[in-house]
Structures are given as C-alpha cells and as structure tokens.
PDB file of N, CA, C and O in Angstrom, chain B, residues numbered from 101:
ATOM      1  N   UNK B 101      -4.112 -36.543  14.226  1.00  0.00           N
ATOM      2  CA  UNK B 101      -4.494 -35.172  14.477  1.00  0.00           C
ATOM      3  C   UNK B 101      -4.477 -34.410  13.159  1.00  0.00           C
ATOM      4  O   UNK B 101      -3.651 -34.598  12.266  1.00  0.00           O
ATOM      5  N   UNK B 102      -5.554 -33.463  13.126  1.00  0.00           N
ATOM      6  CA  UNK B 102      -5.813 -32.998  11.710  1.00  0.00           C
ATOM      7  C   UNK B 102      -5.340 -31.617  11.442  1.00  0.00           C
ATOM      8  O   UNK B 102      -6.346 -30.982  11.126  1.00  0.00           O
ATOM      9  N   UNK B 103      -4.414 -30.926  11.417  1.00  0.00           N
ATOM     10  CA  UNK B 103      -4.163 -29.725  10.794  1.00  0.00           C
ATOM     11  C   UNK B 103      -4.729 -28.989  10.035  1.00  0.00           C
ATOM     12  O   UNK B 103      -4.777 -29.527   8.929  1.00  0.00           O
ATOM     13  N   UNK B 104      -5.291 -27.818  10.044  1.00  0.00           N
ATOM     14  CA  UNK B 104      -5.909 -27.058   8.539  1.00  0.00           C
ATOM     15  C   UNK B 104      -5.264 -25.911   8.900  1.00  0.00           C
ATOM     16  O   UNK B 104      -5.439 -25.377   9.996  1.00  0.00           O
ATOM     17  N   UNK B 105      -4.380 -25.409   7.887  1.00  0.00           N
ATOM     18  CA  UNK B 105      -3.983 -24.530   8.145  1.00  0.00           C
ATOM     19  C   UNK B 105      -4.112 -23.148   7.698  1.00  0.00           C
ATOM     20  O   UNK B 105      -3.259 -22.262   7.745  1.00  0.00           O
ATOM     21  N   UNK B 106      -5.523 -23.087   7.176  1.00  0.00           N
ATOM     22  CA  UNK B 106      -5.951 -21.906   6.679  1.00  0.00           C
ATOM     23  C   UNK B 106      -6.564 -21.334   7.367  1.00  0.00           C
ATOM     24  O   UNK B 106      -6.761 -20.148   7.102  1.00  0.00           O
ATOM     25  N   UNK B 107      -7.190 -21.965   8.654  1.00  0.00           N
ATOM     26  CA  UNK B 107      -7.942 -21.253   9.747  1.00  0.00           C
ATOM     27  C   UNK B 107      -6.763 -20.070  10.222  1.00  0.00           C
ATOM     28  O   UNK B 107      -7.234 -18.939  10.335  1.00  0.00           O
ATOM     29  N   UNK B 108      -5.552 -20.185  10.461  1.00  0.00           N
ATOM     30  CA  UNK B 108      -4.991 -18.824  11.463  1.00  0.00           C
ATOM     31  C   UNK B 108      -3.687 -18.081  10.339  1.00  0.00           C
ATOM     32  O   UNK B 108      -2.474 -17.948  10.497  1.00  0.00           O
ATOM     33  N   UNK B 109      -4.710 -17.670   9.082  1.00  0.00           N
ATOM     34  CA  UNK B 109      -4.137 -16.755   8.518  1.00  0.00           C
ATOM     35  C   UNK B 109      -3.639 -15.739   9.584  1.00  0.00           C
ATOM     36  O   UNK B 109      -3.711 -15.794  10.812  1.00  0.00           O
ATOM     37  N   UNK B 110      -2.861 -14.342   8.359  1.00  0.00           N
ATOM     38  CA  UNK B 110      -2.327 -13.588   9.214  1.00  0.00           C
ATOM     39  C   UNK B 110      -3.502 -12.407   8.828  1.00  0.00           C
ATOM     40  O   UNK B 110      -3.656 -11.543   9.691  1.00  0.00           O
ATOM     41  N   UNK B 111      -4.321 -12.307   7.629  1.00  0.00           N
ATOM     42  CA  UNK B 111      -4.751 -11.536   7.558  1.00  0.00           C
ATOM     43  C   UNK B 111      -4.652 -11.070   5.816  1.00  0.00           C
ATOM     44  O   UNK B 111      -5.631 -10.628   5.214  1.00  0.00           O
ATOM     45  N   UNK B 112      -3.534 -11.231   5.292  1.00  0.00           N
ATOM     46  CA  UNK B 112      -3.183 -10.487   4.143  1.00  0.00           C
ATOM     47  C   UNK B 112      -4.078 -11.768   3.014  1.00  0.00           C
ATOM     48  O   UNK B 112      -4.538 -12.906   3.109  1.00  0.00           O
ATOM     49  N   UNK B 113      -3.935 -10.763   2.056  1.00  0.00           N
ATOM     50  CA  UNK B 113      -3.904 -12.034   0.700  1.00  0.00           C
ATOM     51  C   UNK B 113      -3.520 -10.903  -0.334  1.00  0.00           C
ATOM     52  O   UNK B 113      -3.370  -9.704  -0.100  1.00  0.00           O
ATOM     53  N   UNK B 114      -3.396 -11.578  -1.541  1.00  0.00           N
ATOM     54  CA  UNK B 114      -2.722 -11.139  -2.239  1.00  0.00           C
ATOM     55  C   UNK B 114      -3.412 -10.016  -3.022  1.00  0.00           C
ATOM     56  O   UNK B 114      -2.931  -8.992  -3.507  1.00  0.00           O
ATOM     57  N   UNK B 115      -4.927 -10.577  -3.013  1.00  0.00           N
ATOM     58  CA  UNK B 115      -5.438  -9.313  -3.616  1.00  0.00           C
ATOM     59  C   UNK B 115      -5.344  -7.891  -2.537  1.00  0.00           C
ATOM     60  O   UNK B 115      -5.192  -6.698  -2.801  1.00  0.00           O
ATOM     61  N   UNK B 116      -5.427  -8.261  -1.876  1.00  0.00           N
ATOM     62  CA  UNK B 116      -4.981  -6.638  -1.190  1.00  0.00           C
ATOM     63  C   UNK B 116      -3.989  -6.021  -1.652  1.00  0.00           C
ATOM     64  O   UNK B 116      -4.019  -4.943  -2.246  1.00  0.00           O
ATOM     65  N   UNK B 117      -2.555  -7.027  -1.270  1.00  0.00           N
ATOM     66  CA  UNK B 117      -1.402  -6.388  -1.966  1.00  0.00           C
ATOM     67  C   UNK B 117      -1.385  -5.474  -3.221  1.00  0.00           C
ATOM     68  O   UNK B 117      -0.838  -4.377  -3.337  1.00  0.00           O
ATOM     69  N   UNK B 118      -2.203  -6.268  -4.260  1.00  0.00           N
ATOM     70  CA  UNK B 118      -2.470  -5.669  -5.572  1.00  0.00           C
ATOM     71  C   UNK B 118      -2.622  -4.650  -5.829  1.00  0.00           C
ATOM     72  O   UNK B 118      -1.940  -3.922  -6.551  1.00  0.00           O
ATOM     73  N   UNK B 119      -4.377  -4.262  -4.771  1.00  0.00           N
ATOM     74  CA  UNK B 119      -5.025  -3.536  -4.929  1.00  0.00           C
ATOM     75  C   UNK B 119      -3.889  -2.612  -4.105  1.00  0.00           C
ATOM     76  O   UNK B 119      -3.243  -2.050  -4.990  1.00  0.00           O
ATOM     77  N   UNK B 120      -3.445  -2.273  -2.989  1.00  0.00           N
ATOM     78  CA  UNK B 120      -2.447  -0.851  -2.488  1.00  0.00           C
ATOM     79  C   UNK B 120      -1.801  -1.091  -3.321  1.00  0.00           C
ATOM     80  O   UNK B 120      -2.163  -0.113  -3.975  1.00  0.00           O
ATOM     81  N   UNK B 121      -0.663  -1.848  -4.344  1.00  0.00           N
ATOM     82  CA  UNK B 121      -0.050  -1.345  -5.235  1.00  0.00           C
ATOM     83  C   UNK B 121      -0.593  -0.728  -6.373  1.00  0.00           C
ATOM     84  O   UNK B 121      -0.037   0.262  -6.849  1.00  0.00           O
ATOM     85  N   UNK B 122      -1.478  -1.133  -6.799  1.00  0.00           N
ATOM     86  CA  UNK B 122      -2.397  -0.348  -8.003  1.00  0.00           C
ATOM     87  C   UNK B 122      -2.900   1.201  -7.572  1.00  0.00           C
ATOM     88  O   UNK B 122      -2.737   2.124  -8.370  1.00  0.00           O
ATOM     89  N   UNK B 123      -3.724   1.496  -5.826  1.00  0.00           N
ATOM     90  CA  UNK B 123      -3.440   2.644  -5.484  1.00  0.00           C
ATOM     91  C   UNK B 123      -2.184   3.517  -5.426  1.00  0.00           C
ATOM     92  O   UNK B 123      -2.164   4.746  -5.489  1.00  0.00           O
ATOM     93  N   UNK B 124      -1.310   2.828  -5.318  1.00  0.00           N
ATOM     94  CA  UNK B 124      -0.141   3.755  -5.032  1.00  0.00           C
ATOM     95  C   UNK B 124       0.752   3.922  -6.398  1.00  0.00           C
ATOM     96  O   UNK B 124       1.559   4.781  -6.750  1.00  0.00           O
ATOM     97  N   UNK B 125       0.403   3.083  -6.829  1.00  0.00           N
ATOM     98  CA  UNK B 125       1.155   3.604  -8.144  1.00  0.00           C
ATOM     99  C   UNK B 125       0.329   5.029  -8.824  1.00  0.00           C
ATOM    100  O   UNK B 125       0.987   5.904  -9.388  1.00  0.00           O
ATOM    101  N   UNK B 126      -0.953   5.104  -8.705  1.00  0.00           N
ATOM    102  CA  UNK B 126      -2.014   5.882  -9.314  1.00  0.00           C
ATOM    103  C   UNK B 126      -1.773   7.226  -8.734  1.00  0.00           C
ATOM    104  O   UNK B 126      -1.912   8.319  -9.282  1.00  0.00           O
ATOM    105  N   UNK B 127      -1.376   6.943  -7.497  1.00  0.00           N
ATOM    106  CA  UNK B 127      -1.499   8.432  -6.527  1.00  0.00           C
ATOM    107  C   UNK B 127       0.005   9.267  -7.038  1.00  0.00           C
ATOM    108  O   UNK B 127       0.347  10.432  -6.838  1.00  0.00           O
ATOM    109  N   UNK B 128       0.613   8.298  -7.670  1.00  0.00           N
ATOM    110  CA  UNK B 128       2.022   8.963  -7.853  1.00  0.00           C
ATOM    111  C   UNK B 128       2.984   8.543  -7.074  1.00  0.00           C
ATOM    112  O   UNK B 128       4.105   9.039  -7.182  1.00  0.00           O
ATOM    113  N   UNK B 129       2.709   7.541  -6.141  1.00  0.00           N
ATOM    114  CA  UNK B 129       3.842   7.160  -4.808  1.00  0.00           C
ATOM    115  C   UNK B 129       3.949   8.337  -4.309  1.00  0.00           C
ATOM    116  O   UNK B 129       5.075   8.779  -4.539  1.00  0.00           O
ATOM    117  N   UNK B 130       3.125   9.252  -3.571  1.00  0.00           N
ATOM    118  CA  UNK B 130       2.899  10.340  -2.956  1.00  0.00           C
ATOM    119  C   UNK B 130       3.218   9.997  -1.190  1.00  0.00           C
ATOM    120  O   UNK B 130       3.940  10.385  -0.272  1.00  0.00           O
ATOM    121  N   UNK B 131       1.801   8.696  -1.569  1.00  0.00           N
ATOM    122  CA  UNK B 131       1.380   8.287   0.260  1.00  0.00           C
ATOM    123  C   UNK B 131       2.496   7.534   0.418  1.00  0.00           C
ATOM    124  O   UNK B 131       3.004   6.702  -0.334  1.00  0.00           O
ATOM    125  N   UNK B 132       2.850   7.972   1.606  1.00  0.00           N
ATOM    126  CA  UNK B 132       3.750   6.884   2.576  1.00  0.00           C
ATOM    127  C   UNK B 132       3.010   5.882   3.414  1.00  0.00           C
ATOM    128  O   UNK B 132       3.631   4.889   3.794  1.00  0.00           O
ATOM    129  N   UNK B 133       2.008   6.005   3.675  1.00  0.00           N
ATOM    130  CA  UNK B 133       0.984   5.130   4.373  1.00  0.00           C
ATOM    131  C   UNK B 133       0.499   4.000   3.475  1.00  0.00           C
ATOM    132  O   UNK B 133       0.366   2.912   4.035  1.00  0.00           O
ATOM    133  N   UNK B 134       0.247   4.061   2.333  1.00  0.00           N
ATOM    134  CA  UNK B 134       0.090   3.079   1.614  1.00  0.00           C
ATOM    135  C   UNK B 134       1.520   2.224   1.411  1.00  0.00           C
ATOM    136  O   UNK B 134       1.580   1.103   1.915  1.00  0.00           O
ATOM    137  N   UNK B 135       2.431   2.643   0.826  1.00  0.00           N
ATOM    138  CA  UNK B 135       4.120   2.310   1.174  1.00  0.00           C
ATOM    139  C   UNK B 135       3.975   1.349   1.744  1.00  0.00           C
ATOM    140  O   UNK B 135       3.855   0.211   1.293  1.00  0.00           O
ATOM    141  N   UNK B 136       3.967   1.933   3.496  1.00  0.00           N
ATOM    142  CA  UNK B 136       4.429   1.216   4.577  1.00  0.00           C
ATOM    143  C   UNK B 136       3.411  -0.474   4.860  1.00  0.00           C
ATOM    144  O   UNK B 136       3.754  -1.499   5.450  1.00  0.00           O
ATOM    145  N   UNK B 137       1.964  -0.084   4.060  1.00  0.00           N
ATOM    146  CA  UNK B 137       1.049  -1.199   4.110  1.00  0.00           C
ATOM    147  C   UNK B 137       1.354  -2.142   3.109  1.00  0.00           C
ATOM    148  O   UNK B 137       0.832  -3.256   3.156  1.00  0.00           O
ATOM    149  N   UNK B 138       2.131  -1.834   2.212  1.00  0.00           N
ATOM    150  CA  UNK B 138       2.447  -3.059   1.026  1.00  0.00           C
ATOM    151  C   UNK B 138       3.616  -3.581   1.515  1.00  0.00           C
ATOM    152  O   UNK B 138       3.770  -4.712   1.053  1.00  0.00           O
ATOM    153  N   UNK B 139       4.668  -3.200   2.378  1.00  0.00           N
ATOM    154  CA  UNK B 139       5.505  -3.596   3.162  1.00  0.00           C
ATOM    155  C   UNK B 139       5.017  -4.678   4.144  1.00  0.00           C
ATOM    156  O   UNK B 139       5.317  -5.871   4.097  1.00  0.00           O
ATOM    157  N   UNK B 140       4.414  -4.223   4.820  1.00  0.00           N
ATOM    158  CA  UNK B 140       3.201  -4.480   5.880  1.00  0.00           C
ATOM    159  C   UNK B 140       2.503  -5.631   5.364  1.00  0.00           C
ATOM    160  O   UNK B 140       2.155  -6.216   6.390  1.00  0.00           O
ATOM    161  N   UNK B 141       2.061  -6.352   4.303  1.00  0.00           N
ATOM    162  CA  UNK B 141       1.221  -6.989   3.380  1.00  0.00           C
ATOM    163  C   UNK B 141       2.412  -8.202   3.259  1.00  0.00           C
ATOM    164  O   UNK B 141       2.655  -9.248   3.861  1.00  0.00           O
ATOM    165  N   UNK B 142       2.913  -7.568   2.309  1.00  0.00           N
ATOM    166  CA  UNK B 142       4.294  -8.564   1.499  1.00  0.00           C
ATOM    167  C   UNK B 142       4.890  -9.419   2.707  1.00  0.00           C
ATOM    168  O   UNK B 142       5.249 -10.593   2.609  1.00  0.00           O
ATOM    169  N   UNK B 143       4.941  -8.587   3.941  1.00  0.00           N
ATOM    170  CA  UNK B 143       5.924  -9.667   4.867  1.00  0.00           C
ATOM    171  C   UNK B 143       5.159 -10.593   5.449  1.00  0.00           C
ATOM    172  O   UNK B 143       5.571 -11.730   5.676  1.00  0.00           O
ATOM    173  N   UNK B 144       3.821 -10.126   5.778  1.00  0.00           N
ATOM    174  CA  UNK B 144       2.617 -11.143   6.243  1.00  0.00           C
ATOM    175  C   UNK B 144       2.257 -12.333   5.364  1.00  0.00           C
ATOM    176  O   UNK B 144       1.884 -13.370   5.912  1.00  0.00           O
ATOM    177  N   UNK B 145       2.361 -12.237   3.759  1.00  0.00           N
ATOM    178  CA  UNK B 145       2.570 -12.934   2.860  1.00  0.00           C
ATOM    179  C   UNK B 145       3.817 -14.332   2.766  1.00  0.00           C
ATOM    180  O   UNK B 145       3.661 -15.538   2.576  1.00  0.00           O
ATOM    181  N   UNK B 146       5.080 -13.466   3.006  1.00  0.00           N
ATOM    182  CA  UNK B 146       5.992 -14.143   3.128  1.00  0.00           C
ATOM    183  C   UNK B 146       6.115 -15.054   4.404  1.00  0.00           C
ATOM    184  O   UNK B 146       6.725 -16.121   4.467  1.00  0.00           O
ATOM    185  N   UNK B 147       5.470 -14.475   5.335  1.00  0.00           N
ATOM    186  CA  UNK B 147       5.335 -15.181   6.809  1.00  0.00           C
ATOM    187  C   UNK B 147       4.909 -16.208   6.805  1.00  0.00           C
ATOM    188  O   UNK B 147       5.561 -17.091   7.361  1.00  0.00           O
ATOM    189  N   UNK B 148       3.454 -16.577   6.089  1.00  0.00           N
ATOM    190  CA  UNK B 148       2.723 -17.616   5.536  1.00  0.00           C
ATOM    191  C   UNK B 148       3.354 -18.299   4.345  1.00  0.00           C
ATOM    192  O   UNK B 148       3.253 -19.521   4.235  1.00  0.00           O
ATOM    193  N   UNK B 149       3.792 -17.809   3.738  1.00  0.00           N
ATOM    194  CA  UNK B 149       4.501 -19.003   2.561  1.00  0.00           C
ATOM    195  C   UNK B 149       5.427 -19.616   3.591  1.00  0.00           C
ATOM    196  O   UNK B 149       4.945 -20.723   3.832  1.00  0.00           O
ATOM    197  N   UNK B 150       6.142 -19.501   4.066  1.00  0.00           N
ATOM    198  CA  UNK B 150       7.478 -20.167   4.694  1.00  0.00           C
ATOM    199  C   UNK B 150       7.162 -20.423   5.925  1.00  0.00           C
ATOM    200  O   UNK B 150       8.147 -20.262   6.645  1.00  0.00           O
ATOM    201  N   UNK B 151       6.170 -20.771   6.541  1.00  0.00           N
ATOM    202  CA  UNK B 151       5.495 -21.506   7.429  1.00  0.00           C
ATOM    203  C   UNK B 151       5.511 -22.577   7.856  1.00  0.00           C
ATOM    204  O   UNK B 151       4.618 -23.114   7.200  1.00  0.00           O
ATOM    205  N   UNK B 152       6.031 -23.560   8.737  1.00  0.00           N
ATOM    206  CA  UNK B 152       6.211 -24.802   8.437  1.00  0.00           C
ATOM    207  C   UNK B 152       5.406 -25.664   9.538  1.00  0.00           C
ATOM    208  O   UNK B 152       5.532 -25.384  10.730  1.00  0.00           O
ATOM    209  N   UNK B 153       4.545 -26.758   9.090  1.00  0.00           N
ATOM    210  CA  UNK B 153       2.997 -27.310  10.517  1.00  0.00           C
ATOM    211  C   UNK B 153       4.094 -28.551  10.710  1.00  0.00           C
ATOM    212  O   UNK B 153       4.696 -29.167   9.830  1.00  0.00           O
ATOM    213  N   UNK B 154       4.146 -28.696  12.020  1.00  0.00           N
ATOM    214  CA  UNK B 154       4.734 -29.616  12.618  1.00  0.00           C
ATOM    215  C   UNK B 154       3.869 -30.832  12.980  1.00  0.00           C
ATOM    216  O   UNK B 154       4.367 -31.789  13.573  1.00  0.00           O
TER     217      UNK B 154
END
C-alpha cells in the first residue's frame, strides 16, 4: 500500500508564514489578526513536521 503524504496537507507552508511575518513586522505589530494567523500557521506547520504515516 502506497502512502503519499503530501496529498492531505493542512494548508500552511512556509511561505505564508514569512510573508504574515514580513507584514506584521512592517505594520508595526499593530494587527492582532495577523498575530493570531502566524500562530495559526506555525502550529499547522509543526502539526505536519511531527506527523507520523503508519
């Protein structure tokens, strides 16, 4: 049986992350909405690294 396990990402990648940190640093760390999405990002990230296919 063949596994691929890139079909059921969560959604994130890293360039996103980047890119809301590069916004939010720019805005001044003003938005909390951006904040809460690099939070939001990073754990979806981490979810997928430490993933384990049985």
């Amino acid at each position: 049986m063949n596994i691929i396990a890139n079909q059921d990402k969560i959604g994130a990648s890293k360039f996103d992350l980047y890119l809301f940190k590069t916004l939010y640093l720019l805005s001044f760390k003003r938005f909390k909405w951006l904040e809460k999405q690099i939070v939001k990002i990073t754990k979806d990230l981490e979810t997928v690294k430490n993933r384990q296919l049985y």
